[in-house]
N, C-alpha and C positions, 0 to 999 in steps of 0.2 A: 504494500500500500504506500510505502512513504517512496518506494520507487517512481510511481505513479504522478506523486505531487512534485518529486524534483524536476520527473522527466517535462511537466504543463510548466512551470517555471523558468525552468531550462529555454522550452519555447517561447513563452512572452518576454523572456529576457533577450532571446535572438529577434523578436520581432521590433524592441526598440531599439535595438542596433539596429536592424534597416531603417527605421525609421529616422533614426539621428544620421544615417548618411546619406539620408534623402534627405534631411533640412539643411547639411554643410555643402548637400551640391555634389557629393561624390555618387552621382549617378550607375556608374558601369560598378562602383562594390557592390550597391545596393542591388540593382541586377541580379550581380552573380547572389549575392546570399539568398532575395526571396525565391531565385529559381533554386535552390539548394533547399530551401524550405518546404516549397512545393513538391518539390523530388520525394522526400522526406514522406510528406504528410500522404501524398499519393501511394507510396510506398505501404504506408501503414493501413492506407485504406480499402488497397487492393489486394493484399497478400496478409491484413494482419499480423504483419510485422514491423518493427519498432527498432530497426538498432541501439538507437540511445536507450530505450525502455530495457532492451535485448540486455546490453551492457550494463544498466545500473542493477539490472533484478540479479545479476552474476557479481555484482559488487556487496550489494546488500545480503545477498545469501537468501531471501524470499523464496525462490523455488525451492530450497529443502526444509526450509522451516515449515513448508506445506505437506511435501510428501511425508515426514516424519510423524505428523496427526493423523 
């Protein structure tokens, strides 16, 4: 669960980076990150899969704190 809430965080903290590079006028990073984000969220929505989610729940240990109940 606390994977979960990093990984939504994680995300709105990348969305005000584009955002902050969209108001300094650096166009082509802002670009590349939201198509990186898109990639991303498409990613997750198509295949339900999550690499950052993928990565944090193998950091936190959550997959066997589950099988273990």
């Amino acid at each position: 669960m606390i994977s979960e809430k990093i990984q939504r965080t994680m995300m709105g903290t990348f969305l005000v980076i584009i955002l902050y590079t969209v108001n300094i006028q650096e166009l082509m990073i802002a670009s590349i990150l939201l198509g990186f984000m898109i990639v991303m969220v498409f990613t997750w929505a198509l295949f339900d899969f999550c690499p950052s989610l993928w990565m944090l729940k193998k950091i936190f240990k959550e997959d066997a704190a589950k099988c273990s109940k």
